[in-house]
C-alpha positions as MATLAB code, in Angstrom:
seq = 'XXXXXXXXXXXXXXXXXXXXXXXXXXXXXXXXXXXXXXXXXXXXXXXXXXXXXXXXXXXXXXXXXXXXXXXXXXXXXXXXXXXXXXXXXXXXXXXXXXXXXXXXXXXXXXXXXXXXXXXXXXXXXXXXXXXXXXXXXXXXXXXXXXXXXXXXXXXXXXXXXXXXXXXXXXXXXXXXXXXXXXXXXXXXXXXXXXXXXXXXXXXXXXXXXXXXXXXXXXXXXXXXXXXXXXXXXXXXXXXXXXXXXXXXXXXXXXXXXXXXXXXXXXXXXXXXXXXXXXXXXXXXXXXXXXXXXXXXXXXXXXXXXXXXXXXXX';
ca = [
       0.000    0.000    0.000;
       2.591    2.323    0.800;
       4.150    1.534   -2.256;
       1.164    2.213   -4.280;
       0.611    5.371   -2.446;
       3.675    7.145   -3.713;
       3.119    6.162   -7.273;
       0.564    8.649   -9.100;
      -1.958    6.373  -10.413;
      -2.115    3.529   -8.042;
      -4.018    3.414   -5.421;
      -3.510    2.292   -1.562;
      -7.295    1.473   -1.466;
      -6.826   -0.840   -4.728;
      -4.080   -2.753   -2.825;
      -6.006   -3.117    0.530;
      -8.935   -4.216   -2.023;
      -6.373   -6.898   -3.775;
      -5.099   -8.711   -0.356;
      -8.462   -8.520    1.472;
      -7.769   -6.217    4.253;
     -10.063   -3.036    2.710;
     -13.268   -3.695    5.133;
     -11.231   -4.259    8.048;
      -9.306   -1.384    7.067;
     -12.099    1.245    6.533;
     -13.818   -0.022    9.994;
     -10.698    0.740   11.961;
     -10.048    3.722   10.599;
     -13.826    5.164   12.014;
     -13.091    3.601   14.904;
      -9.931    5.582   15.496;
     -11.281    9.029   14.385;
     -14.229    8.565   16.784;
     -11.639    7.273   20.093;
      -9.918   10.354   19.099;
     -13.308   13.058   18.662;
     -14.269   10.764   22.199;
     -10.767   12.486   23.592;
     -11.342   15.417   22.524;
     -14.593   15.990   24.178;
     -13.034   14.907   27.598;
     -14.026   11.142   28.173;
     -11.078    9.517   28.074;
     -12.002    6.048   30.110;
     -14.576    5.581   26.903;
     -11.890    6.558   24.613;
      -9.176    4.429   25.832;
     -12.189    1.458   26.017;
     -12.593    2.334   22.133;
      -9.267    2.892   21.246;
      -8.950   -1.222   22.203;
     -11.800   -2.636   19.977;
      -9.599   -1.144   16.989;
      -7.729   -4.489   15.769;
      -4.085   -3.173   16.632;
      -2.578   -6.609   14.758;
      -3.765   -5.685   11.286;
      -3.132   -2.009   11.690;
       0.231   -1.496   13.896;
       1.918   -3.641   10.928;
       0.439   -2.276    8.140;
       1.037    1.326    9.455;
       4.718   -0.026   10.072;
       5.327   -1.016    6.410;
       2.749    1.995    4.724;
       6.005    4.418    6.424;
       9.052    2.471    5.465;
       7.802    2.219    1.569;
       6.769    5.782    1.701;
       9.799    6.913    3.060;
      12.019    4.777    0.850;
       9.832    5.773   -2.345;
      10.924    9.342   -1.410;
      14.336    8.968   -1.919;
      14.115    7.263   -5.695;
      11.197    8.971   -7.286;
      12.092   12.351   -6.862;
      15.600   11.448   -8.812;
      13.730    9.376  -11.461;
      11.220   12.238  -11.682;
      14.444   14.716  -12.285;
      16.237   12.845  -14.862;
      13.210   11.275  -16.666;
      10.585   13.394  -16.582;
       8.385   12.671  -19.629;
       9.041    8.729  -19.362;
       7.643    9.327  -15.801;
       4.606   11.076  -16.823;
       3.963    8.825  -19.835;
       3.702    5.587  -17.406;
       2.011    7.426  -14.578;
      -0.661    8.527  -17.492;
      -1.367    4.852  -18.605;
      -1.322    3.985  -14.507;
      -4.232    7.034  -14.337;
      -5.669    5.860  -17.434;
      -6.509    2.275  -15.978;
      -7.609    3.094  -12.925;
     -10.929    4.782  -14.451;
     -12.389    1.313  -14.695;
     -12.638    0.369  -11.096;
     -15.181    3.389  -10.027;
     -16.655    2.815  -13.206;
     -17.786   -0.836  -12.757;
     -18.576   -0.101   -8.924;
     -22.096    1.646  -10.160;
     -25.147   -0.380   -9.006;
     -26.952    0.369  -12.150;
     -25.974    1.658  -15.677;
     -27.747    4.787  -16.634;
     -27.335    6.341  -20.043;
     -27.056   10.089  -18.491;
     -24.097    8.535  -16.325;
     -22.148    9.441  -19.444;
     -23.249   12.988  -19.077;
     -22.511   13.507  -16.011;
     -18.902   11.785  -16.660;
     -18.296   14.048  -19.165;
     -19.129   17.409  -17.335;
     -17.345   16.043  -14.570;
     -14.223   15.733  -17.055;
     -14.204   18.873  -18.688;
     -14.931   20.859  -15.291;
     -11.028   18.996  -13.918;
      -9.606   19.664  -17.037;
     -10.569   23.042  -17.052;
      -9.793   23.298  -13.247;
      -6.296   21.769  -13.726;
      -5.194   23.618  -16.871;
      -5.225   26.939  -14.862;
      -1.697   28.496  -14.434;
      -0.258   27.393  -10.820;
      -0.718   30.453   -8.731;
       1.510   30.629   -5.480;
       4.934   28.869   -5.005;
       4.605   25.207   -4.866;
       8.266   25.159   -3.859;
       7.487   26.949   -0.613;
       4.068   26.551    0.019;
       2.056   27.416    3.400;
       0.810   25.632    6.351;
      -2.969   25.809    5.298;
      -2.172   24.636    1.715;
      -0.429   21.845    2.900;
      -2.734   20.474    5.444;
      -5.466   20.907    2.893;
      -3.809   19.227    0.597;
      -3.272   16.615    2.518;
      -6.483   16.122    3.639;
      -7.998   15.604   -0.122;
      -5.054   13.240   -1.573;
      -5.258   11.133    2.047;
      -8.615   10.107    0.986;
      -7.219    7.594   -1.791;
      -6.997    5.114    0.940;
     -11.228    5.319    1.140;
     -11.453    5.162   -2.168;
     -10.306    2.582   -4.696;
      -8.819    3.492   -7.888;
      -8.547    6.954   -6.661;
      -4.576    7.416   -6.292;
      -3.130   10.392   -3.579;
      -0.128   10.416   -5.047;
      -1.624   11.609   -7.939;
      -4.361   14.243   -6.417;
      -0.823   15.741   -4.743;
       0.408   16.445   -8.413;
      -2.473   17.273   -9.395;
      -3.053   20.027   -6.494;
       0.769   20.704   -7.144;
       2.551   19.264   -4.322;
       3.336   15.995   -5.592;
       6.819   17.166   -5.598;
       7.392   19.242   -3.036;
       5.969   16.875   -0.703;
       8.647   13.921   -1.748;
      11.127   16.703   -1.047;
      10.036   17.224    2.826;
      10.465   13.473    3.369;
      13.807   13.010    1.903;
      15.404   16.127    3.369;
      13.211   14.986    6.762;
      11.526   18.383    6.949;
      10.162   18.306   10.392;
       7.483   20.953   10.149;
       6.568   20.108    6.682;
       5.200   16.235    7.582;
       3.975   16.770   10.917;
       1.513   19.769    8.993;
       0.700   16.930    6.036;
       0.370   14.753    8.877;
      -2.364   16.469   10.634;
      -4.303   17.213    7.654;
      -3.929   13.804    6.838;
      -5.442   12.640    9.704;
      -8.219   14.917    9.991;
      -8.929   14.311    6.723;
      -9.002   10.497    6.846;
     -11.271   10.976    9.602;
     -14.189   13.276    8.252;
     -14.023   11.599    5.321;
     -15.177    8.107    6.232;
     -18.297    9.425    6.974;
     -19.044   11.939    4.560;
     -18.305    9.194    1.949;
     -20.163    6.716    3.644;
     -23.107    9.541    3.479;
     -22.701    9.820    0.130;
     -22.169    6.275   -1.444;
     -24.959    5.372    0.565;
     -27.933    7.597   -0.587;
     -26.179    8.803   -3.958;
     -23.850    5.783   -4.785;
     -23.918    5.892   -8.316;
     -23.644    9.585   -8.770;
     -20.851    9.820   -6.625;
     -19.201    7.131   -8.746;
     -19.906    8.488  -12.162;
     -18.522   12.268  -11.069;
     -15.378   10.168   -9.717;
     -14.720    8.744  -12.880;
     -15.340   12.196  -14.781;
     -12.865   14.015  -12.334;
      -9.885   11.470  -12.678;
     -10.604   11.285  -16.129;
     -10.001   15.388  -16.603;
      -7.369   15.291  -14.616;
      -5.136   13.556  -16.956;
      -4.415   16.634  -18.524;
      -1.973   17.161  -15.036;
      -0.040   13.963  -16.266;
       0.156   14.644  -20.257;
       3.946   13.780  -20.951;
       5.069   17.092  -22.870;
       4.447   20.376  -21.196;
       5.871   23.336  -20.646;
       7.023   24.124  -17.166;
       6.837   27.019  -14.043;
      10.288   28.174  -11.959;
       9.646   28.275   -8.758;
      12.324   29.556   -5.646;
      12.449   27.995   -2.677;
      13.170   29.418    0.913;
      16.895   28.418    0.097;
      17.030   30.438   -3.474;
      17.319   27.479   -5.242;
      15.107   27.467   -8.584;
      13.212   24.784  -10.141;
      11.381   23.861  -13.267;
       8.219   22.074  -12.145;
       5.650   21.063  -14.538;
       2.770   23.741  -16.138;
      -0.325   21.383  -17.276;
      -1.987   24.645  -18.677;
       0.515   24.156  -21.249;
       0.265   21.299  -23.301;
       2.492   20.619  -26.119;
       3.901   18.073  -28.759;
       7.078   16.150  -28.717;
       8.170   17.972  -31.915;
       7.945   20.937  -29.780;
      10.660   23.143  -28.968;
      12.763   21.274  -26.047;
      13.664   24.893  -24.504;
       9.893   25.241  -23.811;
       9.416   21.663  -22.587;
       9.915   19.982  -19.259;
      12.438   16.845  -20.285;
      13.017   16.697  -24.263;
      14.099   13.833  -26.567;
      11.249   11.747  -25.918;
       8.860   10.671  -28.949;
       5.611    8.744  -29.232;
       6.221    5.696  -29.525;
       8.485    5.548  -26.183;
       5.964    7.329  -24.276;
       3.110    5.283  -25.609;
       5.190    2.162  -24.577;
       5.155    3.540  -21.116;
       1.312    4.255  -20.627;
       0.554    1.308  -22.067;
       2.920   -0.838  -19.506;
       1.386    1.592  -17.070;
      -2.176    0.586  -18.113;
      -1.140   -3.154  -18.169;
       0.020   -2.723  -14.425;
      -3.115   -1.370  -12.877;
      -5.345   -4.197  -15.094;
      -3.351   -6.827  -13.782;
      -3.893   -5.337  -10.378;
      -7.729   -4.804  -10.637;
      -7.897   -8.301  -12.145;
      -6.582   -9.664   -9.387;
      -8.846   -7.723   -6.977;
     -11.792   -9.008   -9.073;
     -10.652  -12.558   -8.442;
     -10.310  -12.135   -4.934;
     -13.668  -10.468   -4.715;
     -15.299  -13.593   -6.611;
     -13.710  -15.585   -3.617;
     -15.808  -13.999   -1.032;
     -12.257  -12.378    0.445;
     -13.561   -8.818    0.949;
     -16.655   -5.912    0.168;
     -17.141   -3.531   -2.634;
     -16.305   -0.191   -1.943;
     -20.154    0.184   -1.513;
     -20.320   -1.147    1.793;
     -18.275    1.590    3.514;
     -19.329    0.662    7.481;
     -21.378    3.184    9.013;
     -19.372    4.363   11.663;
];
């Protein structure tokens, strides 16, 4: 999972899906946010009393090994990102690309208008996305961080919905990777909290919603990660941004999309044509079909839950 969450396209929830941990996973989650809101509001014998029921064996573990991948993802995909940057895009595209299917087949009932509503969904994120980057990603505040974090953490509710790849789409895909490998203290613990209350509110508002409006919520899903692909087209041109240490870097410009016969001094990477870049989306795309296969295999088996049946609590 941890793996999966620092990849843009792949999704954490997919993976929990695959092994058969996703119910379990979802449950303890509510569990934890409502020991913690139980805290909060100054009972802490009924707290501590609900802060036991949460099955510590699954979670301890998989929190253990969700870190070490992250952490260890942040030290090579930054570099890859650097030196490859258009073969990167191109497979994280094709990963994106793939990953439509499993919201898509999660709808209850097949409605012609569903493809209306996927489509204003998609041109309302590609719209959305293709607006110039306003601020300094490089550098960015404490509220735009936590925020942040507290949309892309939400991948782990959802499967096929990848945080790795809401971060670049909300611009701090980067800059994010960056805080964990240079261990930037105030940084994480800031993600971290907006992570967490994120993660929190979440589980219920999305078990409110795929509840009463299960295939709506769906079909909007799908329209949204389908618009956002414009983030991950390969070519395009490219912002400088300067740090709080001077330094300047290219980072990518989605509002700009371009060719690969364009010219390379207005490009982010250069020397890249189709037919390598296709190569990569479509070994991206074969990835996340294997995956879902698998997770439709285990499903057949009785091993875990739809994303439907998001527990109430």
């Amino acid at each position: 999972m941890g793996s999966a969450d620092i990849i843009p396209g792949v999704s954490g929830g997919t993976m929990a899906l695959i092994v058969g941990i996703y119910k379990d996973l979802i449950a303890a989650i509510g569990d934890g946010f409502t020991a913690v809101v139980t805290l909060v509001r100054g009972r802490p014998r009924e707290a501590w009393a609900q802060l036991r029921e949460i099955p510590w064996p699954l979670l301890a573990p998989l929190a253990v090994g969700i870190g070490v991948a992250i952490v260890i993802g942040s030290l090579i995909v930054p570099e890859l990102l650097d030196t490859y940057p258009i073969q990167c895009r191109a497979l994280f595209f094709g990963l994106v690309a793939a990953s439509l299917v499993i919201p898509w087949r999660e709808r209850h009932e097949h409605r012609t208008w569903h493809y209306a509503v996927a489509v204003v969904a998609a041109l309302a994120a590609f719209f959305l996305v293709g607006l110039p980057r306003s601020g300094d990603a490089a550098d960015p505040g404490f509220f735009r961080i936590a925020a942040t974090a507290a949309v892309a953490i939400n991948a782990m509710i959802l499967p096929g919905v990848s945080g790795a790849f809401l971060l670049e789409v909300l611009g701090l895909y980067r800059p994010t990777l960056e805080a964990l490998r240079s261990l930037d203290v105030g940084y994480v613990l800031t993600f971290a909290l907006g992570a967490g209350l994120g993660l929190g509110l979440a589980a219920k508002a999305l078990s409110w919603l795929l509840d009463r409006h299960h295939d709506v919520t769906m079909t909007v899903l799908v329209g949204l990660l389908a618009g956002s692909l414009r983030a991950l087209w390969p070519w395009v041109g490219f912002a400088e941004h300067t740090g709080s240490d001077g330094i300047v870097e290219r980072v990518p410009d989605p509002s700009t999309l371009l060719s690969p016969n364009a010219d390379p001094a207005l490009m982010l990477g250069s020397g890249v044509g189709w037919a390598p870049a296709l190569g990569l989306a479509l070994l991206g795309f074969g990835i996340v079909a294997a995956l879902t296969y698998a997770g439709r295999k285990r499903l057949g088996t009785g091993a875990d839950e739809p994303v439907a049946d998001l527990p109430e609590n």
